[in-house]
mmCIF file of the N, C-alpha and C atoms, coordinates in Angstrom:
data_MODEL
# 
_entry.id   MODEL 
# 
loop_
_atom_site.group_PDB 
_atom_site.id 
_atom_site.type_symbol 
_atom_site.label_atom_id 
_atom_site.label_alt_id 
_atom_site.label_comp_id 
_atom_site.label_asym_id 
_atom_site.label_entity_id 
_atom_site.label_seq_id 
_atom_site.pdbx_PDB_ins_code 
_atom_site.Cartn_x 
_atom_site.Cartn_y 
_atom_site.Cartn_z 
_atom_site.occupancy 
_atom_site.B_iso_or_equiv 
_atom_site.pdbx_formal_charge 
_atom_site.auth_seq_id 
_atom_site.auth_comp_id 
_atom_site.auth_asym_id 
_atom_site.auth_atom_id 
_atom_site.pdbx_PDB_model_num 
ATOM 1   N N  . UNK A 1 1  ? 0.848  -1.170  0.000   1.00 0.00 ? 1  UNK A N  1 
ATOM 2   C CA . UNK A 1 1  ? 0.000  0.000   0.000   1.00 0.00 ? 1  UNK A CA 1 
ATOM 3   C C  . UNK A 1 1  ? 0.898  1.239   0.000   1.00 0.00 ? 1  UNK A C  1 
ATOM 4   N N  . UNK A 1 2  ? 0.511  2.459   -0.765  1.00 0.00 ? 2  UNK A N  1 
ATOM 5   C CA . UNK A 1 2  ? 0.899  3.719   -0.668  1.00 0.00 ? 2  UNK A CA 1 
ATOM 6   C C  . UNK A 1 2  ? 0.983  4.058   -0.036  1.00 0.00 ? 2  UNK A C  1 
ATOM 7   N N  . UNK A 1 3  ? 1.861  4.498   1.390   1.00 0.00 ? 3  UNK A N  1 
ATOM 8   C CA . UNK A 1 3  ? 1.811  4.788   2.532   1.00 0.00 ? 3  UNK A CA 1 
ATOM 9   C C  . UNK A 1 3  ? 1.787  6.624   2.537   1.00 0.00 ? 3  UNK A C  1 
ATOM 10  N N  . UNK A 1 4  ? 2.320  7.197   1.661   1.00 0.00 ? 4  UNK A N  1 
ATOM 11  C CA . UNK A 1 4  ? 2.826  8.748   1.725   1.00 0.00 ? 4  UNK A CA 1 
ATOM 12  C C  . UNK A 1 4  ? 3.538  8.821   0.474   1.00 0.00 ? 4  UNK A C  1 
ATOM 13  N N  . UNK A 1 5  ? 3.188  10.269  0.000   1.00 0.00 ? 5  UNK A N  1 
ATOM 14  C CA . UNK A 1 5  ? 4.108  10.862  -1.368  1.00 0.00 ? 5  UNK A CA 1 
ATOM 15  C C  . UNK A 1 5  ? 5.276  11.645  -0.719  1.00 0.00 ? 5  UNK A C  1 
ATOM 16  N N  . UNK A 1 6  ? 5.893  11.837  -0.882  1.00 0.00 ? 6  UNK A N  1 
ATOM 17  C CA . UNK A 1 6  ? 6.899  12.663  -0.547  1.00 0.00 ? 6  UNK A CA 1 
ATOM 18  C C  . UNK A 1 6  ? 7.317  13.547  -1.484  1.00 0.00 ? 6  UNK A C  1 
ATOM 19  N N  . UNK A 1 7  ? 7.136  14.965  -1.423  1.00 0.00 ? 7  UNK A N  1 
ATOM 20  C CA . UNK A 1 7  ? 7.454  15.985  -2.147  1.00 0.00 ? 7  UNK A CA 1 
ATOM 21  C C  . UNK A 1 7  ? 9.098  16.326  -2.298  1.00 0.00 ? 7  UNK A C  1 
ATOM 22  N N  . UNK A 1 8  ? 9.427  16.544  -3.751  1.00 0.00 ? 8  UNK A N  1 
ATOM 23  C CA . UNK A 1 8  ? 11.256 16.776  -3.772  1.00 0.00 ? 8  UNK A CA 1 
ATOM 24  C C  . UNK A 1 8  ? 11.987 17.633  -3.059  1.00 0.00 ? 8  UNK A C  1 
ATOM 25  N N  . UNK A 1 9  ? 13.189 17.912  -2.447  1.00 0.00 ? 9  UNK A N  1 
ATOM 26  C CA . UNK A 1 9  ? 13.058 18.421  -1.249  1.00 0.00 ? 9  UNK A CA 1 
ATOM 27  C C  . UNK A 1 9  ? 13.996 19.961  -2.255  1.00 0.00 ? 9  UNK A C  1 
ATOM 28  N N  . UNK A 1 10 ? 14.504 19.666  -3.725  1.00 0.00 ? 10 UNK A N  1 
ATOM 29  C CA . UNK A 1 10 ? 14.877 20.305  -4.160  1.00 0.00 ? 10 UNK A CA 1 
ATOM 30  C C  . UNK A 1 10 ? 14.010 20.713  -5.665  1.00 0.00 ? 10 UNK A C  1 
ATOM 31  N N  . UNK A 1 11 ? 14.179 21.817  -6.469  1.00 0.00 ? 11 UNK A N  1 
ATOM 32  C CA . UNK A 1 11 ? 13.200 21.392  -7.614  1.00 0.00 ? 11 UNK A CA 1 
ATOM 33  C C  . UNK A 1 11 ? 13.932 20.738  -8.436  1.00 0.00 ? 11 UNK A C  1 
ATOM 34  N N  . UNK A 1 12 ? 12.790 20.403  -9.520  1.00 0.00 ? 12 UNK A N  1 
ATOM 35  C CA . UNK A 1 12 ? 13.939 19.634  -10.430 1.00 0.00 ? 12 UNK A CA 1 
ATOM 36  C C  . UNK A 1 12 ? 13.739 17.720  -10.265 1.00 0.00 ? 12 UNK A C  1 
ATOM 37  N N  . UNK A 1 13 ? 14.117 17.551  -8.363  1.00 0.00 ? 13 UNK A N  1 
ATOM 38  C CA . UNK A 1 13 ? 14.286 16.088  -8.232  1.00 0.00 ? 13 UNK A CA 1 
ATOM 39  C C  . UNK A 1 13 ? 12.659 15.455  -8.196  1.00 0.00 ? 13 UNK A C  1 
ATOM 40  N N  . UNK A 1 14 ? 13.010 14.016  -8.498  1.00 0.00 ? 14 UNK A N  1 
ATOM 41  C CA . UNK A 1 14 ? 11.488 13.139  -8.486  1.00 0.00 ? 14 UNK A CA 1 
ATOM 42  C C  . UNK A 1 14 ? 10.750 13.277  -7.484  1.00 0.00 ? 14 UNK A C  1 
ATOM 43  N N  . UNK A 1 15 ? 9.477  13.598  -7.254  1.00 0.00 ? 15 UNK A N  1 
ATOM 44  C CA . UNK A 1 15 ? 8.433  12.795  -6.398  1.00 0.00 ? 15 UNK A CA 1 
ATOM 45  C C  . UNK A 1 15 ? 8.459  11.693  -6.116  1.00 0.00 ? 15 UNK A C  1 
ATOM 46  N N  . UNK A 1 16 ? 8.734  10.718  -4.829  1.00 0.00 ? 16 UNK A N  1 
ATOM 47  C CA . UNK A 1 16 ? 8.308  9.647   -4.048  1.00 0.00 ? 16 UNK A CA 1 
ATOM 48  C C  . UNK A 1 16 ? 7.345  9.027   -3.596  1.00 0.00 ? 16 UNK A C  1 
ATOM 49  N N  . UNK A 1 17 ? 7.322  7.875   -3.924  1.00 0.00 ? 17 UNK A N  1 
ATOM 50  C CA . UNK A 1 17 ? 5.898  7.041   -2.936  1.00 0.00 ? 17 UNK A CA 1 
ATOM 51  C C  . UNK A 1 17 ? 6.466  5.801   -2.431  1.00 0.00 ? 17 UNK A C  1 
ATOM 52  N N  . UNK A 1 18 ? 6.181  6.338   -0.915  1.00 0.00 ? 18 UNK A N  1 
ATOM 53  C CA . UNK A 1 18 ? 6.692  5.559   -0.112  1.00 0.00 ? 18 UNK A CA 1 
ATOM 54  C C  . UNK A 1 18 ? 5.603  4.489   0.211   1.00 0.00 ? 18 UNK A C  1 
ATOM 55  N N  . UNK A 1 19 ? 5.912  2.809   -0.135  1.00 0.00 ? 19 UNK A N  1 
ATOM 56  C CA . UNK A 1 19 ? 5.129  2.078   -0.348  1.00 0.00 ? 19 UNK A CA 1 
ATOM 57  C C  . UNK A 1 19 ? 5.187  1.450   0.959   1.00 0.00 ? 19 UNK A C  1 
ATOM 58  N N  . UNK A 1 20 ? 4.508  0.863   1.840   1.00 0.00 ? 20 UNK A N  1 
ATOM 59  C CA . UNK A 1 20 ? 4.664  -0.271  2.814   1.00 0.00 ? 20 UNK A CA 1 
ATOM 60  C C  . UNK A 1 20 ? 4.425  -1.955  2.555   1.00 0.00 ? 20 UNK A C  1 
ATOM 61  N N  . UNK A 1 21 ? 5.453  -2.759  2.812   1.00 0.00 ? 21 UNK A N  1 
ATOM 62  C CA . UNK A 1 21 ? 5.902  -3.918  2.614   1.00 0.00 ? 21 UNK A CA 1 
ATOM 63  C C  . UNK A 1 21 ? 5.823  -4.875  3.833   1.00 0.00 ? 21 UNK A C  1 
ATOM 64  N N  . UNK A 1 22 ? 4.041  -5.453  3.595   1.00 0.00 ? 22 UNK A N  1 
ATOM 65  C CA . UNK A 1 22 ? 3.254  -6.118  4.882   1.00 0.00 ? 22 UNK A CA 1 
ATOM 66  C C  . UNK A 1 22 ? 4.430  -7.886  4.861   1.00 0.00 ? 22 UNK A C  1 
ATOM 67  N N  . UNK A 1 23 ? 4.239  -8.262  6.026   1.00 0.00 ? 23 UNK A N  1 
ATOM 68  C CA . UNK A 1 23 ? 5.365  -8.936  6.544   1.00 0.00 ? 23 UNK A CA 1 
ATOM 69  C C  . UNK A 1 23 ? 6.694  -9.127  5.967   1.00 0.00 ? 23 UNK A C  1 
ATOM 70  N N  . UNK A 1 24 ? 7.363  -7.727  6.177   1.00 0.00 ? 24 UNK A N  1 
ATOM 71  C CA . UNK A 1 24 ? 8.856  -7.734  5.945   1.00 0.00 ? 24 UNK A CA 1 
ATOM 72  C C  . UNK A 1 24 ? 9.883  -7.744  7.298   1.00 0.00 ? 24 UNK A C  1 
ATOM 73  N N  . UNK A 1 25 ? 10.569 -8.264  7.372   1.00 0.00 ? 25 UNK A N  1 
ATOM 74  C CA . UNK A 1 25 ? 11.269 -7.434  8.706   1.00 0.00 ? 25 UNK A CA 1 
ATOM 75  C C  . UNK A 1 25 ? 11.110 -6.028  9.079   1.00 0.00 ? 25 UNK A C  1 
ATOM 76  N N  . UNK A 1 26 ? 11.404 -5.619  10.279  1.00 0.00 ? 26 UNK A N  1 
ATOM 77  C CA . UNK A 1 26 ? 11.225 -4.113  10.974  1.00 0.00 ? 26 UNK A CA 1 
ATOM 78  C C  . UNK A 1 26 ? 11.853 -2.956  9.981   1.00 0.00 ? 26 UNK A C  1 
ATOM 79  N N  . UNK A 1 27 ? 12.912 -3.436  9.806   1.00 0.00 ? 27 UNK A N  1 
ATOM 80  C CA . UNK A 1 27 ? 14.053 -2.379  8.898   1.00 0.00 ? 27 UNK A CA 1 
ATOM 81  C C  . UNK A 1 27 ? 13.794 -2.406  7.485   1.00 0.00 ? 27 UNK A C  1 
ATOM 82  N N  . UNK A 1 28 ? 12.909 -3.310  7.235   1.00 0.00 ? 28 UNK A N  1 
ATOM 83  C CA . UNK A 1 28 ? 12.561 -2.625  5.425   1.00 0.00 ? 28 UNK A CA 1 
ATOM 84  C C  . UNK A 1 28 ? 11.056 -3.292  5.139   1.00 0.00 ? 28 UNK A C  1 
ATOM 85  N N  . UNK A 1 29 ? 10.455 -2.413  6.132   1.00 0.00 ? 29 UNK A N  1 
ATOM 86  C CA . UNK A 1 29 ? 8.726  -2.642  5.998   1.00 0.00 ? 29 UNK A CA 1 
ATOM 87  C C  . UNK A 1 29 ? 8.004  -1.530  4.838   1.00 0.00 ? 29 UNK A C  1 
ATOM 88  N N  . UNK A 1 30 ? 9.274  -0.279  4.381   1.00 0.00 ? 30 UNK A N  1 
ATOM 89  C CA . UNK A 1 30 ? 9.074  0.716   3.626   1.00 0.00 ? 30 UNK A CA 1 
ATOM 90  C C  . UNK A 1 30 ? 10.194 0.858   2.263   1.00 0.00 ? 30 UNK A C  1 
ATOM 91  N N  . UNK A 1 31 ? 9.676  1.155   1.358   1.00 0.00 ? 31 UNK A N  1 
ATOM 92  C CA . UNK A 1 31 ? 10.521 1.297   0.405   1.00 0.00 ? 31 UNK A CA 1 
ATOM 93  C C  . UNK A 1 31 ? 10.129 2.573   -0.698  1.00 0.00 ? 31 UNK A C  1 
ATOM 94  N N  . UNK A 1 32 ? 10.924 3.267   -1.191  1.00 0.00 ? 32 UNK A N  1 
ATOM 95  C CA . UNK A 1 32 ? 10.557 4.673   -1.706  1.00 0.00 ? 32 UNK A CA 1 
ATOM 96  C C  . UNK A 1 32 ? 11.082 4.285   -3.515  1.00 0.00 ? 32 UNK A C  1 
ATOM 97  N N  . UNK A 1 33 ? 10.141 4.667   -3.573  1.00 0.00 ? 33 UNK A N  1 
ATOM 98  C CA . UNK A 1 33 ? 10.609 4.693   -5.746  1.00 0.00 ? 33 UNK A CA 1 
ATOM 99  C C  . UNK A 1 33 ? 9.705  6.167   -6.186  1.00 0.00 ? 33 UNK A C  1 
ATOM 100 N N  . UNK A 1 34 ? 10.435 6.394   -6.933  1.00 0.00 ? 34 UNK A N  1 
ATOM 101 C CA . UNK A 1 34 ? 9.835  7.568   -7.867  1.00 0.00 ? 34 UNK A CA 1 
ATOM 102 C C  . UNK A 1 34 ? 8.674  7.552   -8.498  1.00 0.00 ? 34 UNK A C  1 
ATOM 103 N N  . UNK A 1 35 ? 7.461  8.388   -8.307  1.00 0.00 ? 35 UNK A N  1 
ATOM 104 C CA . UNK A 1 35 ? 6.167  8.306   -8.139  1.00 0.00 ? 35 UNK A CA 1 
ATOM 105 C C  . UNK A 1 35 ? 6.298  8.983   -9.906  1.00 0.00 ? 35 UNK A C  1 
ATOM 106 N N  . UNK A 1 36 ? 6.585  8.197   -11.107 1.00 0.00 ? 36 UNK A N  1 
ATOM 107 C CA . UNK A 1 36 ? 6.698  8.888   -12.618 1.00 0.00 ? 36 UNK A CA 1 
ATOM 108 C C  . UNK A 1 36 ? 6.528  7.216   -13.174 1.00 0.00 ? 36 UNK A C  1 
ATOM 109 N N  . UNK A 1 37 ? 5.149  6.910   -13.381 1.00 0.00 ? 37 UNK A N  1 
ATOM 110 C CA . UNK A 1 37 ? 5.055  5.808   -13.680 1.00 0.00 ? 37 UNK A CA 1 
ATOM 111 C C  . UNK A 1 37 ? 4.137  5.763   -15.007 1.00 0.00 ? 37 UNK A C  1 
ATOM 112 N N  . UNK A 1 38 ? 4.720  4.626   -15.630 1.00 0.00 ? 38 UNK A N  1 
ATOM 113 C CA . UNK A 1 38 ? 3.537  4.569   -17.608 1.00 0.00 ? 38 UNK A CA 1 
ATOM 114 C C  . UNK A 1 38 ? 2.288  3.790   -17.019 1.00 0.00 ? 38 UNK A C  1 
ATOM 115 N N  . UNK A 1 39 ? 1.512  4.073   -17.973 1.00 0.00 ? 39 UNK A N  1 
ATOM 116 C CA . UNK A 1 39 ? 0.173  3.163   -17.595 1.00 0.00 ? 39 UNK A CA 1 
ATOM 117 C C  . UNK A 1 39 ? 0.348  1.923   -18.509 1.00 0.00 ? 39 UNK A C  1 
ATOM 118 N N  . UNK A 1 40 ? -0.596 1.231   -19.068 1.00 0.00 ? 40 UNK A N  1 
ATOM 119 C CA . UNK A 1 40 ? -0.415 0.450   -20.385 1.00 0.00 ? 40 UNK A CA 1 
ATOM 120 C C  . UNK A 1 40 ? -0.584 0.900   -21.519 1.00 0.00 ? 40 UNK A C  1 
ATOM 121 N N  . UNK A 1 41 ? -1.296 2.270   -21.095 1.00 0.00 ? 41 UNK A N  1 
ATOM 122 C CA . UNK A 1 41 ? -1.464 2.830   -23.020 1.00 0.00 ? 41 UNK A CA 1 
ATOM 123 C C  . UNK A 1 41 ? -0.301 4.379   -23.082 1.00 0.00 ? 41 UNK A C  1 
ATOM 124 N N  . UNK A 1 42 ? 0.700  4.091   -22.481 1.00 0.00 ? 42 UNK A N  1 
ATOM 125 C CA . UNK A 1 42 ? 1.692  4.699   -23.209 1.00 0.00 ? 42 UNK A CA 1 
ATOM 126 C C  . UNK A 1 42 ? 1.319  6.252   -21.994 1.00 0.00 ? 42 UNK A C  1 
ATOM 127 N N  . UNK A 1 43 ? 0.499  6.257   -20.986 1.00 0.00 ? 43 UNK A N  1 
ATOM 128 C CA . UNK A 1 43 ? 0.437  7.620   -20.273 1.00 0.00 ? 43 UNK A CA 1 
ATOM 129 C C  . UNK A 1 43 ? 0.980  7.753   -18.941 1.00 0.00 ? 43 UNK A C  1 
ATOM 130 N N  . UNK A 1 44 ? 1.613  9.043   -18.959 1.00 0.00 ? 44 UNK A N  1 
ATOM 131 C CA . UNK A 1 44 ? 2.499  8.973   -17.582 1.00 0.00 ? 44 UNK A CA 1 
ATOM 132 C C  . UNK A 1 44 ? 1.185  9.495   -16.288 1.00 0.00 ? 44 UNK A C  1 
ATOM 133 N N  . UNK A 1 45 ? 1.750  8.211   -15.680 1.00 0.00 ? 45 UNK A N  1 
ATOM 134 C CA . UNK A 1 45 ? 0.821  8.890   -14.512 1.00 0.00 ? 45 UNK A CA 1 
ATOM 135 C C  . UNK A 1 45 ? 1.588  8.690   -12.869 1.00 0.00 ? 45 UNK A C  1 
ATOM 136 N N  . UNK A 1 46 ? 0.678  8.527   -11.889 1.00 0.00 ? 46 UNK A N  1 
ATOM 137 C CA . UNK A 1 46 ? 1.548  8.555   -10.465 1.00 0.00 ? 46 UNK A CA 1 
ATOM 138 C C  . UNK A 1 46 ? 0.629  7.682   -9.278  1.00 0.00 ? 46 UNK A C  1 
ATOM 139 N N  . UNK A 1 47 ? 1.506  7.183   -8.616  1.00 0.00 ? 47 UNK A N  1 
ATOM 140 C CA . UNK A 1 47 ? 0.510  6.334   -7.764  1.00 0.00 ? 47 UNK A CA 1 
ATOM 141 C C  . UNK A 1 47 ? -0.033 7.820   -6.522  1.00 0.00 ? 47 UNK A C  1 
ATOM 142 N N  . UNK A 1 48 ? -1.633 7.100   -6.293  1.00 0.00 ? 48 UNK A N  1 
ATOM 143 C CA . UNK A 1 48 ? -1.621 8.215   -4.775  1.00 0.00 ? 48 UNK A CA 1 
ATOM 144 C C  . UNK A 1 48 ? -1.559 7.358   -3.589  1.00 0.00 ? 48 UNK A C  1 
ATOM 145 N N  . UNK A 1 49 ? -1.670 8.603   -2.484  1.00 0.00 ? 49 UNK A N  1 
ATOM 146 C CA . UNK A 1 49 ? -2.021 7.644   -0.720  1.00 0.00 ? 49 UNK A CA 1 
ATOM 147 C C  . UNK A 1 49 ? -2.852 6.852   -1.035  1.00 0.00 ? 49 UNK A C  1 
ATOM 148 N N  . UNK A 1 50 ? -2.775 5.709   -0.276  1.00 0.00 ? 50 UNK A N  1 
ATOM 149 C CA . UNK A 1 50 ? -3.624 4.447   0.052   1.00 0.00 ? 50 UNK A CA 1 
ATOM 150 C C  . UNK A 1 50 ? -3.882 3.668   -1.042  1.00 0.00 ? 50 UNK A C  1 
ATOM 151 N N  . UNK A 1 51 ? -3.329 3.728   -2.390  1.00 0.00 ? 51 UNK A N  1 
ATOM 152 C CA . UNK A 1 51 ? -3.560 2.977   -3.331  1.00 0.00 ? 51 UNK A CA 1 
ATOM 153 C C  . UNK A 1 51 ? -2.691 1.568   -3.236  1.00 0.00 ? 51 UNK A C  1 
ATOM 154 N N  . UNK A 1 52 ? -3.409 0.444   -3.196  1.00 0.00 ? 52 UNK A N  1 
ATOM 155 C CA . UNK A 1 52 ? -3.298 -1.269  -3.074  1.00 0.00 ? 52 UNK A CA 1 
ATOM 156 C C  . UNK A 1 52 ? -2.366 -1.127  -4.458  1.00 0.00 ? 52 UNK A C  1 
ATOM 157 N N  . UNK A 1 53 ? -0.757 -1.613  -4.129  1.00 0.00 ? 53 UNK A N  1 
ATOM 158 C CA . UNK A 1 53 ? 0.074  -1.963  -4.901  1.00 0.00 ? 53 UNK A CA 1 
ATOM 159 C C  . UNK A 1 53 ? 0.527  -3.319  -4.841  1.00 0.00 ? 53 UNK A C  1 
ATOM 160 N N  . UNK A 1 54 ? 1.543  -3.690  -5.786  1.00 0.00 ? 54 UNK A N  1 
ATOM 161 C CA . UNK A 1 54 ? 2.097  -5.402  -5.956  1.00 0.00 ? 54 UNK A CA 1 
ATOM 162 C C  . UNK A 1 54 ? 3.314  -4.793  -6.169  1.00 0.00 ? 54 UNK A C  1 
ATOM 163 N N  . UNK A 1 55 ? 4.263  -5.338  -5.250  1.00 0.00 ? 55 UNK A N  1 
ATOM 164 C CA . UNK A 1 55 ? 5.479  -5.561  -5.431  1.00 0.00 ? 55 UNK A CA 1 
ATOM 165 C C  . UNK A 1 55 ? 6.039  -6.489  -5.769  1.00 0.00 ? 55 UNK A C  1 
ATOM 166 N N  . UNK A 1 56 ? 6.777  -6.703  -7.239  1.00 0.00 ? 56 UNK A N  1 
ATOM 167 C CA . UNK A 1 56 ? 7.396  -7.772  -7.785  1.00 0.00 ? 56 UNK A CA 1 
ATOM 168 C C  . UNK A 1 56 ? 8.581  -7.886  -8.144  1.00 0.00 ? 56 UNK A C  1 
ATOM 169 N N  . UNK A 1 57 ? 9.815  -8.913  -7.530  1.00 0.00 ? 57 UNK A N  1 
ATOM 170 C CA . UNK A 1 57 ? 10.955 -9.056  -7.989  1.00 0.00 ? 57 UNK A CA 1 
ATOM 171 C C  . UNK A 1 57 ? 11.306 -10.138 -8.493  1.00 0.00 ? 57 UNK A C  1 
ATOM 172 N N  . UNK A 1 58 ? 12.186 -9.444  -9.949  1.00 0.00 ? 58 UNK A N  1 
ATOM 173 C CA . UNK A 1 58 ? 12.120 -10.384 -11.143 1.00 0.00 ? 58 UNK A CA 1 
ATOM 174 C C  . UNK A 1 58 ? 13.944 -10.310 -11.243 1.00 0.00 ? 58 UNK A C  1 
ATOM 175 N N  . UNK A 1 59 ? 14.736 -11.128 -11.419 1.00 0.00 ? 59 UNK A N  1 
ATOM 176 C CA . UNK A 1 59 ? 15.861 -11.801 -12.150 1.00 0.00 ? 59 UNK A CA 1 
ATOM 177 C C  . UNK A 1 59 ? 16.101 -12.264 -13.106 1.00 0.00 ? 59 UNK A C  1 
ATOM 178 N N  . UNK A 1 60 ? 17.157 -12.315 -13.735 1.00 0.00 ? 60 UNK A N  1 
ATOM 179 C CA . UNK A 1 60 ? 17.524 -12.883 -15.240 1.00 0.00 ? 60 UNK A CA 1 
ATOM 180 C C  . UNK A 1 60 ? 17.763 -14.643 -14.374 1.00 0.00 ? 60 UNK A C  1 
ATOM 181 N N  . UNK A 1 61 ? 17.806 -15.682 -15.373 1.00 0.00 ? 61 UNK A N  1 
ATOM 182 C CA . UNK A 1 61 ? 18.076 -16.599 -14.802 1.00 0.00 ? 61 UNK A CA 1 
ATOM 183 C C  . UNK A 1 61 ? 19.756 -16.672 -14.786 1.00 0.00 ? 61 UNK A C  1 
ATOM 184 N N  . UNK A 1 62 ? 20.899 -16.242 -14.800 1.00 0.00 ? 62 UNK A N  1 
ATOM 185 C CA . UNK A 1 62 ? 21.921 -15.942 -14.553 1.00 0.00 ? 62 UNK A CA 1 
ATOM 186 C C  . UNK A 1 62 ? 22.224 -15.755 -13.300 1.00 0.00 ? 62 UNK A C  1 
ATOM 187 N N  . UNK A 1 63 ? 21.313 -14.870 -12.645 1.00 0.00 ? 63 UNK A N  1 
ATOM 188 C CA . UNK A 1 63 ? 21.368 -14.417 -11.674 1.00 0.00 ? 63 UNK A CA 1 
ATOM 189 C C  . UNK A 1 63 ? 20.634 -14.955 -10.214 1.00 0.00 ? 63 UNK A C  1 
ATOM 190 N N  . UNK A 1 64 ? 20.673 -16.214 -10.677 1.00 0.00 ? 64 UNK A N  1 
ATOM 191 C CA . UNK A 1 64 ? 20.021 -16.987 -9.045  1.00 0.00 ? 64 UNK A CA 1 
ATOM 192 C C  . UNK A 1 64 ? 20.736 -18.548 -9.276  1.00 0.00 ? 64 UNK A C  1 
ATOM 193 N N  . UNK A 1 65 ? 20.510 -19.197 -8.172  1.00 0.00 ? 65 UNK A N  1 
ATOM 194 C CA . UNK A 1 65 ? 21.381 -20.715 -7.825  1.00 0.00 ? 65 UNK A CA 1 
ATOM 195 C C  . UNK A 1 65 ? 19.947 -21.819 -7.526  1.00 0.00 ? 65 UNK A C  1 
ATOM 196 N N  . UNK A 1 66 ? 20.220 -22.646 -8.037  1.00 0.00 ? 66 UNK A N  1 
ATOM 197 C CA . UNK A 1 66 ? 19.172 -23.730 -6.954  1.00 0.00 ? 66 UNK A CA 1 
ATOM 198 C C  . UNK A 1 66 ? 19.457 -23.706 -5.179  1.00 0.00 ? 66 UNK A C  1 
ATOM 199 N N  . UNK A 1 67 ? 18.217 -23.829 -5.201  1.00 0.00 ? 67 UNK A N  1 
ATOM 200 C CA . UNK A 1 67 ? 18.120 -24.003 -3.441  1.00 0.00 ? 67 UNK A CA 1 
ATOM 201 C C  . UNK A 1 67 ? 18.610 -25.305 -2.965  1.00 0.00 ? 67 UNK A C  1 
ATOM 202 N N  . UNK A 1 68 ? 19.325 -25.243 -2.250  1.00 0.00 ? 68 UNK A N  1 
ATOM 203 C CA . UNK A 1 68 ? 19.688 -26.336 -1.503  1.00 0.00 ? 68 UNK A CA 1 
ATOM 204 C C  . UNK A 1 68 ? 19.118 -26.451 -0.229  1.00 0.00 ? 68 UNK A C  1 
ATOM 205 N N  . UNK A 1 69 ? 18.103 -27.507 -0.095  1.00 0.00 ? 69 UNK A N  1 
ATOM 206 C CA . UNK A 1 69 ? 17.486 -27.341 1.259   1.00 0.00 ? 69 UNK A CA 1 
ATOM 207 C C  . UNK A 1 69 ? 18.250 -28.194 2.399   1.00 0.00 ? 69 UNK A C  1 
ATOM 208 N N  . UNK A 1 70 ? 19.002 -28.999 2.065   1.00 0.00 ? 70 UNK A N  1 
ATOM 209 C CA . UNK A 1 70 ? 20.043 -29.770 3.077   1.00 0.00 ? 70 UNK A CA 1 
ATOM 210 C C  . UNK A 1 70 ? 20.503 -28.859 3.912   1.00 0.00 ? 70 UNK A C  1 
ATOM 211 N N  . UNK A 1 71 ? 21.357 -27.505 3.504   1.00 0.00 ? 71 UNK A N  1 
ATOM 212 C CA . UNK A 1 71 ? 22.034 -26.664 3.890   1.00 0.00 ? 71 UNK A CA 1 
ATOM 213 C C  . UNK A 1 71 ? 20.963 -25.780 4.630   1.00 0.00 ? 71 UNK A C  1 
ATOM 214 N N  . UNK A 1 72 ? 19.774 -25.723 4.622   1.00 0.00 ? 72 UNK A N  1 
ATOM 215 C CA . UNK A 1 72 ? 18.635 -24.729 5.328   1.00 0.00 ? 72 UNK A CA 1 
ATOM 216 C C  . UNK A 1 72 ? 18.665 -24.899 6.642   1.00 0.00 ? 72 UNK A C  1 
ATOM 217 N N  . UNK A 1 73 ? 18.561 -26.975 6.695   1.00 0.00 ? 73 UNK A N  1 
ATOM 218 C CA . UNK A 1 73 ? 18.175 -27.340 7.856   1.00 0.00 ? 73 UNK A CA 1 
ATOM 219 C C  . UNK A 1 73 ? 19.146 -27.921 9.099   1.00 0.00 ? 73 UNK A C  1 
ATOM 220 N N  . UNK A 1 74 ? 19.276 -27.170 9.694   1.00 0.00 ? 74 UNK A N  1 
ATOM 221 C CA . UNK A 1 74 ? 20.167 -26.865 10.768  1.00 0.00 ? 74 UNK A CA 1 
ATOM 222 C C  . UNK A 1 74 ? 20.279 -28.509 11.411  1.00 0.00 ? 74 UNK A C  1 
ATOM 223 N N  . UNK A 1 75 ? 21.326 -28.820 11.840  1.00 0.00 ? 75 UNK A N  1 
ATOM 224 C CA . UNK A 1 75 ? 21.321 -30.464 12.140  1.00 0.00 ? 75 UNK A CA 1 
ATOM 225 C C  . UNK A 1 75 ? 20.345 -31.663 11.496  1.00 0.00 ? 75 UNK A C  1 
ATOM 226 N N  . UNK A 1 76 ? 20.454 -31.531 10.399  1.00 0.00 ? 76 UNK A N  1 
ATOM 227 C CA . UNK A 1 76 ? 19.919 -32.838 9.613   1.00 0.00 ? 76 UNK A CA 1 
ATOM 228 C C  . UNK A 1 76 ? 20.676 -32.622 8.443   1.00 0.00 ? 76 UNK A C  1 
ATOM 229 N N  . UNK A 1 77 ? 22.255 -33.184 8.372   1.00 0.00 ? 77 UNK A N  1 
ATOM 230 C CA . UNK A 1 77 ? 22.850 -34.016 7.460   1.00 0.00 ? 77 UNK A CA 1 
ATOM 231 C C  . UNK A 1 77 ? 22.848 -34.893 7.391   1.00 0.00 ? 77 UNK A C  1 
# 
């Protein structure tokens, strides 16, 4: 969820929307990205307060390992 916009503190720099990130740890329950976003038909627009967002993180497959769950579980080799 949109928690707060944050106005640039200089002119010139981006607008912020500071999103909240429901069961994250304490220290990164918030995360800020630049509120200058496309729609699907090509129009710039901006998220507001309280608007229900999806946060999604995506990788190249280069860039990740198989899980090894042997190594997860603490005394069961």
């Amino acid at each position: 969820m949109v928690e707060k916009i944050i106005k640039p503190i200089a002119p010139g720099d981006p607008e912020k929307a500071q999103i909240k990130i429901e069961g994250a740890d304490h220290l990164y329950r918030e995360i800020r990205i630049e509120n200058a976003l496309t729609d699907e038909n090509g129009e710039r627009v901006r998220l507001k307060p309280g608007a229900e967002v999806e946060v999604t993180v995506e990788a190249p497959p280069e860039a990740v390992v198989a899980k090894d769950d042997k190594k997860e579980r603490p005394g069961k080799d």
